[in-house]
PDB file of N, CA, C and O in Angstrom:
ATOM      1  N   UNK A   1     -14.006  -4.798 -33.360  1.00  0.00           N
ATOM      2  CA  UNK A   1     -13.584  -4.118 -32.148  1.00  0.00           C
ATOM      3  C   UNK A   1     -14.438  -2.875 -31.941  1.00  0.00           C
ATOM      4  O   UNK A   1     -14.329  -1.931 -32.723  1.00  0.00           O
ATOM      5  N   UNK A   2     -15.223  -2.845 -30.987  1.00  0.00           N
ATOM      6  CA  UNK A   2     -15.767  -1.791 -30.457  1.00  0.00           C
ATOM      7  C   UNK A   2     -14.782  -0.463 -29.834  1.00  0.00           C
ATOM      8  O   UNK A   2     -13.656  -0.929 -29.662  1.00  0.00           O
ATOM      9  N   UNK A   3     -14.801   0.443 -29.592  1.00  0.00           N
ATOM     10  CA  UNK A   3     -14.496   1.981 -29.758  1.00  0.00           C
ATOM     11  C   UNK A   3     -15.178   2.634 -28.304  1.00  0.00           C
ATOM     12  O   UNK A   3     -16.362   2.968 -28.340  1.00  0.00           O
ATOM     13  N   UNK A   4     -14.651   2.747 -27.450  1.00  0.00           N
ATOM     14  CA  UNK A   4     -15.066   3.139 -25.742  1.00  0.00           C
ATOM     15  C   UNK A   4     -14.138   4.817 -25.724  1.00  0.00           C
ATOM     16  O   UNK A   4     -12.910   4.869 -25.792  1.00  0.00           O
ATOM     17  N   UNK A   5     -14.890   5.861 -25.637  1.00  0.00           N
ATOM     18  CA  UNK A   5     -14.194   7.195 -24.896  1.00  0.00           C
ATOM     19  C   UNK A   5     -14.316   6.982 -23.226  1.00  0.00           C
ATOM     20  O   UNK A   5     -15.270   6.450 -22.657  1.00  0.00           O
ATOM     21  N   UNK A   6     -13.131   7.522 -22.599  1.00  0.00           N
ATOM     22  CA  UNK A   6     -13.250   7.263 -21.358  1.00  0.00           C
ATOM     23  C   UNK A   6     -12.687   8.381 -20.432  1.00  0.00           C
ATOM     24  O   UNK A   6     -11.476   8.427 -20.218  1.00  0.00           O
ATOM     25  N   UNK A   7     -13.525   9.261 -19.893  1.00  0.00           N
ATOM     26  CA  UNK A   7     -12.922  10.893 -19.465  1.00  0.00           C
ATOM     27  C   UNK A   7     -12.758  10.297 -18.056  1.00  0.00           C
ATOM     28  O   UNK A   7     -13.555   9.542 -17.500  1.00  0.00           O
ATOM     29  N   UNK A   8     -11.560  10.773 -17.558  1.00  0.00           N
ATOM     30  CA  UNK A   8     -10.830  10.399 -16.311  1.00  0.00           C
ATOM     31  C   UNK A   8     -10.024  11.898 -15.750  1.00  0.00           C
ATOM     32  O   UNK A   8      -9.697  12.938 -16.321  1.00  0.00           O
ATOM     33  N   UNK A   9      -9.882  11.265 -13.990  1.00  0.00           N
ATOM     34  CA  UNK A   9      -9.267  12.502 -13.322  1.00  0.00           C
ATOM     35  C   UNK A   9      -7.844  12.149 -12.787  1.00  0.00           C
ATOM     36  O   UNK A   9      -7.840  11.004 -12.334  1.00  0.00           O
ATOM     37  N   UNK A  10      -7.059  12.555 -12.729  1.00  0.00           N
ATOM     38  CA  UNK A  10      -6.050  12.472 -11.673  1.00  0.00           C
ATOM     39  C   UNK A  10      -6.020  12.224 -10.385  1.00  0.00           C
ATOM     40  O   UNK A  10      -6.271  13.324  -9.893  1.00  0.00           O
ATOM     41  N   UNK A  11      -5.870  11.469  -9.515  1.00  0.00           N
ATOM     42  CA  UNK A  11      -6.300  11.189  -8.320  1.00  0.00           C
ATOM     43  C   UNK A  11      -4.833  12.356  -7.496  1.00  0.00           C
ATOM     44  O   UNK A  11      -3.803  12.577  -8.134  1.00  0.00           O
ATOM     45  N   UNK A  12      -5.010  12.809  -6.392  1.00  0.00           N
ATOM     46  CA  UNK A  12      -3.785  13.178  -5.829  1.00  0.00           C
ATOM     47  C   UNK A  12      -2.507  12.213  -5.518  1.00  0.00           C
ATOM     48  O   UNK A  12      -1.458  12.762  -5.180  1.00  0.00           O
ATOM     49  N   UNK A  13      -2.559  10.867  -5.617  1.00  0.00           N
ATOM     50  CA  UNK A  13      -1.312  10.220  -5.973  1.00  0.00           C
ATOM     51  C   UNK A  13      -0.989  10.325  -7.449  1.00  0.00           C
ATOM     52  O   UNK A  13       0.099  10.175  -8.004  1.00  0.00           O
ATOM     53  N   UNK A  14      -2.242  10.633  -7.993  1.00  0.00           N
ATOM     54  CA  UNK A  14      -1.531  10.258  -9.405  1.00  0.00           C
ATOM     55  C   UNK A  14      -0.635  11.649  -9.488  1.00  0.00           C
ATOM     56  O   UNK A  14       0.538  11.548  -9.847  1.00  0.00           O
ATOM     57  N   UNK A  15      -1.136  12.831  -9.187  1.00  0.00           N
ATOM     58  CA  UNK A  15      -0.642  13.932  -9.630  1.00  0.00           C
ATOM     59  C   UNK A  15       0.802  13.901  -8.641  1.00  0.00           C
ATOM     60  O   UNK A  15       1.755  14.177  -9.370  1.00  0.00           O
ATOM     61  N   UNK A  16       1.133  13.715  -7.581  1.00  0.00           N
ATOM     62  CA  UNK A  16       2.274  13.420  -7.002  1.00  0.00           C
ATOM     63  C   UNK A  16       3.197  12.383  -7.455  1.00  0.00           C
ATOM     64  O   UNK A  16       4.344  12.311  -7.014  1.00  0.00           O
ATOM     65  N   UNK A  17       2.587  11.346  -8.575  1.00  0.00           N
ATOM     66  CA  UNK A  17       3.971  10.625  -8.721  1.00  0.00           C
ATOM     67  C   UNK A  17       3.095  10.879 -10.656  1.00  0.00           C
ATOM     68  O   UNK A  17       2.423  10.148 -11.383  1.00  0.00           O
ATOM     69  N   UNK A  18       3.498  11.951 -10.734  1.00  0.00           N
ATOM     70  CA  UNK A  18       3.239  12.089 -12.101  1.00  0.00           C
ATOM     71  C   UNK A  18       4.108  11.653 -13.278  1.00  0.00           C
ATOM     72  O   UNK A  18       3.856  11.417 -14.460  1.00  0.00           O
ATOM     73  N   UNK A  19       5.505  11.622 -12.350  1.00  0.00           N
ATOM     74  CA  UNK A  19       6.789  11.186 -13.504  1.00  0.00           C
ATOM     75  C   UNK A  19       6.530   9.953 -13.557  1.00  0.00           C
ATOM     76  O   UNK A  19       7.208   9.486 -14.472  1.00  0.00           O
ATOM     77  N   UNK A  20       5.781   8.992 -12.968  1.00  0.00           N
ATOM     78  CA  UNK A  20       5.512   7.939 -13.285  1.00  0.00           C
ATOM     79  C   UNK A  20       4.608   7.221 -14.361  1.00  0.00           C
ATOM     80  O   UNK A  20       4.514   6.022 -14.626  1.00  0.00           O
ATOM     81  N   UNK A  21       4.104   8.090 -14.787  1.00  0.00           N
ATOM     82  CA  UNK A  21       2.884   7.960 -15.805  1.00  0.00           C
ATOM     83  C   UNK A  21       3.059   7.084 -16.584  1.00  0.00           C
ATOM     84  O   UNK A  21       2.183   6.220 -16.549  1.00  0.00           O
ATOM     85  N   UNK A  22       4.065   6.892 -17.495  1.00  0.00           N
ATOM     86  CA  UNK A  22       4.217   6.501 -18.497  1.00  0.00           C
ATOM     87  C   UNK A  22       4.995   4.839 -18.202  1.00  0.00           C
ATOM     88  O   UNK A  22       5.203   4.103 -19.166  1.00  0.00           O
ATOM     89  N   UNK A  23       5.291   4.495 -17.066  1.00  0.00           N
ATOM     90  CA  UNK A  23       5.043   3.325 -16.830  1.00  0.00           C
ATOM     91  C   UNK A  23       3.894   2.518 -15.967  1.00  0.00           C
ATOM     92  O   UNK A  23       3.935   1.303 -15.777  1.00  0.00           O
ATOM     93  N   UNK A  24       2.726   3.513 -15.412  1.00  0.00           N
ATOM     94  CA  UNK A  24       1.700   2.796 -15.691  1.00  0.00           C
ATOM     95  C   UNK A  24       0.910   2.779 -16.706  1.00  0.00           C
ATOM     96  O   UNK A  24      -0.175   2.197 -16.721  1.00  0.00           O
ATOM     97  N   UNK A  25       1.445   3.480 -17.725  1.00  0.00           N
ATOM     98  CA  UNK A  25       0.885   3.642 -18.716  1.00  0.00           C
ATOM     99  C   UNK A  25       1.105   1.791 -19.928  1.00  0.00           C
ATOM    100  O   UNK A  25       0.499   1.236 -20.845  1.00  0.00           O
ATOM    101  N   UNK A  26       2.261   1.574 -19.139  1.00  0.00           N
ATOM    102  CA  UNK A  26       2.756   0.457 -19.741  1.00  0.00           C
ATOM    103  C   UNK A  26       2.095  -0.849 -19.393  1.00  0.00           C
ATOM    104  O   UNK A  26       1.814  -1.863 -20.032  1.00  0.00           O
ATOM    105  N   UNK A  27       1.900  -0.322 -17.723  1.00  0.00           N
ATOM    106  CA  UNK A  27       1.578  -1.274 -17.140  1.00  0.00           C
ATOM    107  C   UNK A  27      -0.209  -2.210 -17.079  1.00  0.00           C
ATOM    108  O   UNK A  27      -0.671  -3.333 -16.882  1.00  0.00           O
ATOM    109  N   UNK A  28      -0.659  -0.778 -17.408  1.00  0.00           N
ATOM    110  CA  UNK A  28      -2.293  -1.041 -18.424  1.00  0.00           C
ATOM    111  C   UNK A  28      -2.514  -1.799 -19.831  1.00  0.00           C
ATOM    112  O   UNK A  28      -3.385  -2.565 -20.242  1.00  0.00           O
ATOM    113  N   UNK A  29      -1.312  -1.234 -20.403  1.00  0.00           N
ATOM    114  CA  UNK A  29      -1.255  -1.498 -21.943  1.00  0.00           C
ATOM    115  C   UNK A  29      -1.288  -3.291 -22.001  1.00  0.00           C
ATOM    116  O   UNK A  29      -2.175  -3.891 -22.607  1.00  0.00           O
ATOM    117  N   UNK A  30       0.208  -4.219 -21.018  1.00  0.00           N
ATOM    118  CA  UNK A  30       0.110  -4.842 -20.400  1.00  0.00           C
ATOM    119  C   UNK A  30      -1.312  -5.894 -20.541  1.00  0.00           C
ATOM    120  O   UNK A  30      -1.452  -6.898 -21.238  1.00  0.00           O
ATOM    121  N   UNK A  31      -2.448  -5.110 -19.423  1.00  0.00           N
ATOM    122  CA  UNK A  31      -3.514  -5.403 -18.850  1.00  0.00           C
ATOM    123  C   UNK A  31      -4.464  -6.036 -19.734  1.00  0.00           C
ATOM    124  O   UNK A  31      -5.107  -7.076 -19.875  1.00  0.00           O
ATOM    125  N   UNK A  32      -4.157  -4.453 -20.479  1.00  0.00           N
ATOM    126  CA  UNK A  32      -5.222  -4.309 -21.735  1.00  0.00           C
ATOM    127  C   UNK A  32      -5.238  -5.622 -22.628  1.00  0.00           C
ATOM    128  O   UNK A  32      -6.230  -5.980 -23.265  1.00  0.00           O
ATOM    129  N   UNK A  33      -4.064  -6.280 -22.604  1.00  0.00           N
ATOM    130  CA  UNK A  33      -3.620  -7.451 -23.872  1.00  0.00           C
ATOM    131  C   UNK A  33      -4.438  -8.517 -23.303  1.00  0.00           C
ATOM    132  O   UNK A  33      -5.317  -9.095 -23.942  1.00  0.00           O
ATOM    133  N   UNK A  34      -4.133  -8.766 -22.091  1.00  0.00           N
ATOM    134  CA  UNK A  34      -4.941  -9.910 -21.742  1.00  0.00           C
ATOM    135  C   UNK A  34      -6.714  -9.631 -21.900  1.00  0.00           C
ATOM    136  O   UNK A  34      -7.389 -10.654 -21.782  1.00  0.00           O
ATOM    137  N   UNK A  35      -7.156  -8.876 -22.048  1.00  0.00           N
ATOM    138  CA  UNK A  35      -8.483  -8.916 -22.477  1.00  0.00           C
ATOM    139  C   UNK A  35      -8.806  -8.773 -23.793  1.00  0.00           C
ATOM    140  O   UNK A  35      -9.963  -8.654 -24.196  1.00  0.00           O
ATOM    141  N   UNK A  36      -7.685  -8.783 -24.584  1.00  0.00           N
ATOM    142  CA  UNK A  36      -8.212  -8.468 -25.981  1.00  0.00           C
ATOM    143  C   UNK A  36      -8.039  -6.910 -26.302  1.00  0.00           C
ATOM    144  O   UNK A  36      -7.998  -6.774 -27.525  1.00  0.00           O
ATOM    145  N   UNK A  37      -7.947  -5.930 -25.766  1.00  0.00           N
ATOM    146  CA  UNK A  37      -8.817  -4.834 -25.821  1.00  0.00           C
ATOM    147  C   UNK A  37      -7.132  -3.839 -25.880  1.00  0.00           C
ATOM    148  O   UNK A  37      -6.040  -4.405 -25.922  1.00  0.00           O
ATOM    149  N   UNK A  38      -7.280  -2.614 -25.870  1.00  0.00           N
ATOM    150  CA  UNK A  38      -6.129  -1.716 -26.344  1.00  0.00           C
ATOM    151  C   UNK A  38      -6.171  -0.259 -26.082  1.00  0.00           C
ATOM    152  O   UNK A  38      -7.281   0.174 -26.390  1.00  0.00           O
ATOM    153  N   UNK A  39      -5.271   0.784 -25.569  1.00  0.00           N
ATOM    154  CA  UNK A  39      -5.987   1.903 -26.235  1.00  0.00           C
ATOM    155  C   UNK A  39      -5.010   2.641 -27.172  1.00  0.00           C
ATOM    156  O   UNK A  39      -3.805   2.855 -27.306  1.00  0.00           O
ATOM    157  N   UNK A  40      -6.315   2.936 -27.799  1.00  0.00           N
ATOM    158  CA  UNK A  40      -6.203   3.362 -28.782  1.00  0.00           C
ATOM    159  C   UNK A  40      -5.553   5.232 -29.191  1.00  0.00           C
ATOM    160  O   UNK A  40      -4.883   5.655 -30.133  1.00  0.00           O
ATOM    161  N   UNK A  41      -6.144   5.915 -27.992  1.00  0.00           N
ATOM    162  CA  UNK A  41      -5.486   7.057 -28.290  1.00  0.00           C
ATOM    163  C   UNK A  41      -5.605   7.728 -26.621  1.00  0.00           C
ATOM    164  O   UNK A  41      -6.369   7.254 -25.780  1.00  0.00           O
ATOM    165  N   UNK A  42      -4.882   8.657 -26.423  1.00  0.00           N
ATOM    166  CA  UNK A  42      -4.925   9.468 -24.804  1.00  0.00           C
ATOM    167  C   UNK A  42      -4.738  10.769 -25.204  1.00  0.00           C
ATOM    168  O   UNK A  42      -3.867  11.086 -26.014  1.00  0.00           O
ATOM    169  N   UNK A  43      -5.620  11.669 -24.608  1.00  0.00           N
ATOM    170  CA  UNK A  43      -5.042  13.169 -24.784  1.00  0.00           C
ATOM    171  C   UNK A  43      -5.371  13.713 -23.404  1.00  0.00           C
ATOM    172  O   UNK A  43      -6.234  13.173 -22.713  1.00  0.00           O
ATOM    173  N   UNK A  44      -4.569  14.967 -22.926  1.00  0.00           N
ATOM    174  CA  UNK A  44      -4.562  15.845 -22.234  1.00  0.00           C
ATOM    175  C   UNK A  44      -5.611  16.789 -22.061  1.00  0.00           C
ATOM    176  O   UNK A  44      -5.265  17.731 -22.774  1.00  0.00           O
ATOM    177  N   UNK A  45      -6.524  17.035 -21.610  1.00  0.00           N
ATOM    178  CA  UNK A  45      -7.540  18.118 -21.731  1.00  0.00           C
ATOM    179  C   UNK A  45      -7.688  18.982 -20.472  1.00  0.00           C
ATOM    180  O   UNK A  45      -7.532  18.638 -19.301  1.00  0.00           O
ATOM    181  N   UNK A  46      -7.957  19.943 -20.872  1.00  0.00           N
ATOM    182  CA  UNK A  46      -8.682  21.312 -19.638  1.00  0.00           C
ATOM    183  C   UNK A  46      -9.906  21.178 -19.804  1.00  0.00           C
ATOM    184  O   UNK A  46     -10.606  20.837 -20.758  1.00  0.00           O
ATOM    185  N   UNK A  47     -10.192  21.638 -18.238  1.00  0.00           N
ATOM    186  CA  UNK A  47     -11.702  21.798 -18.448  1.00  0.00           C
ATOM    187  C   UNK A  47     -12.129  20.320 -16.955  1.00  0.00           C
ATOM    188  O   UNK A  47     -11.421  19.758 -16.119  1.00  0.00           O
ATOM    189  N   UNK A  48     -13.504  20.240 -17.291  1.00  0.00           N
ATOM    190  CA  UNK A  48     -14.103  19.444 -15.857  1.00  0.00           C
ATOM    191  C   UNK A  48     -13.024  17.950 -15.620  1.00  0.00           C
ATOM    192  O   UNK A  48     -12.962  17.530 -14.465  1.00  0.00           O
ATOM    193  N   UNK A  49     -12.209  17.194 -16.718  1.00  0.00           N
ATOM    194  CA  UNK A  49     -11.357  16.446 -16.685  1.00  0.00           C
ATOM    195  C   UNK A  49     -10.123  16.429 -17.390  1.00  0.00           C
ATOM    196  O   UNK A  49      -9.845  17.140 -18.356  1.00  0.00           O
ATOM    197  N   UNK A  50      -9.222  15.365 -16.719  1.00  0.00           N
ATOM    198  CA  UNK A  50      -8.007  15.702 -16.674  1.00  0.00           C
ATOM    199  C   UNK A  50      -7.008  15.195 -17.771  1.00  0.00           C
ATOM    200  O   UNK A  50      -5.874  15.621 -17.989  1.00  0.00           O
ATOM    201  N   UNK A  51      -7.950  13.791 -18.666  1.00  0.00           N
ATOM    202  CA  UNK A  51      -7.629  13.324 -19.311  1.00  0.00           C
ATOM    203  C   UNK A  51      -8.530  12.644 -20.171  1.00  0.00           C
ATOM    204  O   UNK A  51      -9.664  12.978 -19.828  1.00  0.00           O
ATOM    205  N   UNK A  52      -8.582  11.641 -21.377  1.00  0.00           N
ATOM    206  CA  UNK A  52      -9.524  11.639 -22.320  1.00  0.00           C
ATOM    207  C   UNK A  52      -8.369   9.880 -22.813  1.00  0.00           C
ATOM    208  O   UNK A  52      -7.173   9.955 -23.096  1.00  0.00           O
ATOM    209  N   UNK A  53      -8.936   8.933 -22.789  1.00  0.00           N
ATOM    210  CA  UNK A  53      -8.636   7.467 -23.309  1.00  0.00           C
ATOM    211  C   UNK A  53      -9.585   7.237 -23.958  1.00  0.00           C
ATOM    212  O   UNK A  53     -10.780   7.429 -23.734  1.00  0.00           O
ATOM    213  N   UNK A  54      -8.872   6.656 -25.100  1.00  0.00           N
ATOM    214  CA  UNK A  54     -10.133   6.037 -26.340  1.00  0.00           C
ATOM    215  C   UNK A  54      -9.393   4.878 -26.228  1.00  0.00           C
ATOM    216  O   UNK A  54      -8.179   4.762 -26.395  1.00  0.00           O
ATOM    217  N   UNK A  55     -10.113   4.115 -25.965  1.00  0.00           N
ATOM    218  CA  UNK A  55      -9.853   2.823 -26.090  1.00  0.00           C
ATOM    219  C   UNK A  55     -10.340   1.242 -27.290  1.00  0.00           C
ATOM    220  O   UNK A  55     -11.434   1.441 -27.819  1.00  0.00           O
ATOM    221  N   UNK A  56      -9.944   0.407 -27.539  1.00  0.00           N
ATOM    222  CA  UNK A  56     -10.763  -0.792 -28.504  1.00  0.00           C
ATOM    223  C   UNK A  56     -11.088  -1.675 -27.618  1.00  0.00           C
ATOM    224  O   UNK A  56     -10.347  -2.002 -26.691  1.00  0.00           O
ATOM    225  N   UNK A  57     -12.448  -2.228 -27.866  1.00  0.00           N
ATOM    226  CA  UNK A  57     -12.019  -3.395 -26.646  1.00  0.00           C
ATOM    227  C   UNK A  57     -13.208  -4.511 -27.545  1.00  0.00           C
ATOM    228  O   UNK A  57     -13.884  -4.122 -28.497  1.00  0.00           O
ATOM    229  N   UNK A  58     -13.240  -5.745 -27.052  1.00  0.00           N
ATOM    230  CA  UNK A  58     -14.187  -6.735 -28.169  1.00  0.00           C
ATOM    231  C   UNK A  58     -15.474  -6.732 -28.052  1.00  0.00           C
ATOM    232  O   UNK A  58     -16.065  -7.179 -29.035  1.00  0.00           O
ATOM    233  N   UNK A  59     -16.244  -6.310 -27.009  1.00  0.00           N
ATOM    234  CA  UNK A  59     -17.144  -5.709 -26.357  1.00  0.00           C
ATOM    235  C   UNK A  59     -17.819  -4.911 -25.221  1.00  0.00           C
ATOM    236  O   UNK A  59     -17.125  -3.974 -24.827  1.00  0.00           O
ATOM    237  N   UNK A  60     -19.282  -5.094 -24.458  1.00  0.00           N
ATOM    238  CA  UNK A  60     -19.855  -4.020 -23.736  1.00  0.00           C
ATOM    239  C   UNK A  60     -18.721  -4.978 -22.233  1.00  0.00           C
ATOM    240  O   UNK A  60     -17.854  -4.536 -21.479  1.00  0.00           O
ATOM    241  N   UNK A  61     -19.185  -6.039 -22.356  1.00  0.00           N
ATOM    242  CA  UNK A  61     -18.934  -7.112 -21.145  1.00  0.00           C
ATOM    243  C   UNK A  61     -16.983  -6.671 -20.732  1.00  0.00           C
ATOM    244  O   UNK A  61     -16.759  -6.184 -19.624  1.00  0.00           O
ATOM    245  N   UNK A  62     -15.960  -6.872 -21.568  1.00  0.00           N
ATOM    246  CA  UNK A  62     -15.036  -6.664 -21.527  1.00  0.00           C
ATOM    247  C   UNK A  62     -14.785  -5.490 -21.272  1.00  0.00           C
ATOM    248  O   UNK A  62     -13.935  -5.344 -20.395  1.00  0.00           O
ATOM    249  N   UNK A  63     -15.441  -4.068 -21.954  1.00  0.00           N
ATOM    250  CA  UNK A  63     -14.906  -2.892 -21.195  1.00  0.00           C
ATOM    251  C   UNK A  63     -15.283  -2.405 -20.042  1.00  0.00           C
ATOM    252  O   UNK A  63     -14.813  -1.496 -19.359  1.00  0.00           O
ATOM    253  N   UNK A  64     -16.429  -3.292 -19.851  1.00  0.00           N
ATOM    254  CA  UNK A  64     -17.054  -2.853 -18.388  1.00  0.00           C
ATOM    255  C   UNK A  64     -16.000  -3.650 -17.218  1.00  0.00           C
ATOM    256  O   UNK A  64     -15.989  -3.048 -16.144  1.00  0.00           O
ATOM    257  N   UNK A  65     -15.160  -4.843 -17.257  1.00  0.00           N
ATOM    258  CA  UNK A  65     -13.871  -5.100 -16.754  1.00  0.00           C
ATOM    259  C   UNK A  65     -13.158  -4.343 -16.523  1.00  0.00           C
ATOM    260  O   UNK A  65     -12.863  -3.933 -15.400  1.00  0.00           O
ATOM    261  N   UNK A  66     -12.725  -3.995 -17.570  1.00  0.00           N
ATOM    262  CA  UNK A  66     -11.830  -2.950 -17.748  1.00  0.00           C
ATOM    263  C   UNK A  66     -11.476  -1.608 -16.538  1.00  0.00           C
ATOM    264  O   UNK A  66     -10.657  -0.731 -16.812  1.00  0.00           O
TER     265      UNK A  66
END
């Protein structure tokens, strides 16, 4: 299993239905199964982005799906 960092922003829906997070959070996880692939860790960050996904996935071809 290959190892993908993936720095991401909040879109203004996302930040308006923010209490929702954690069931699209489910709803990726979900996603993620059908390709094989997972993530692996999420953190919160300041600074130029809003968030930080490390993800596994089986290769270049599959996370570029993703």
């Amino acid at each position: 299993m290959n190892t993908y960092i993936v720095m991401l922003d909040f879109t203004r829906w996302g930040v308006e239905t923010i209490k929702d997070s954690h069931k699209r959070s489910q709803i990726m996880s979900a996603a993620l199964d059908k390709f094989g692939a997972r993530i692996k860790d999420f953190y919160l960050t300041l600074g130029d982005h809003d968030f930080v996904v490390i993800f596994e996935a089986p290769d270049d071809k599959t996370m570029a799906k993703i």
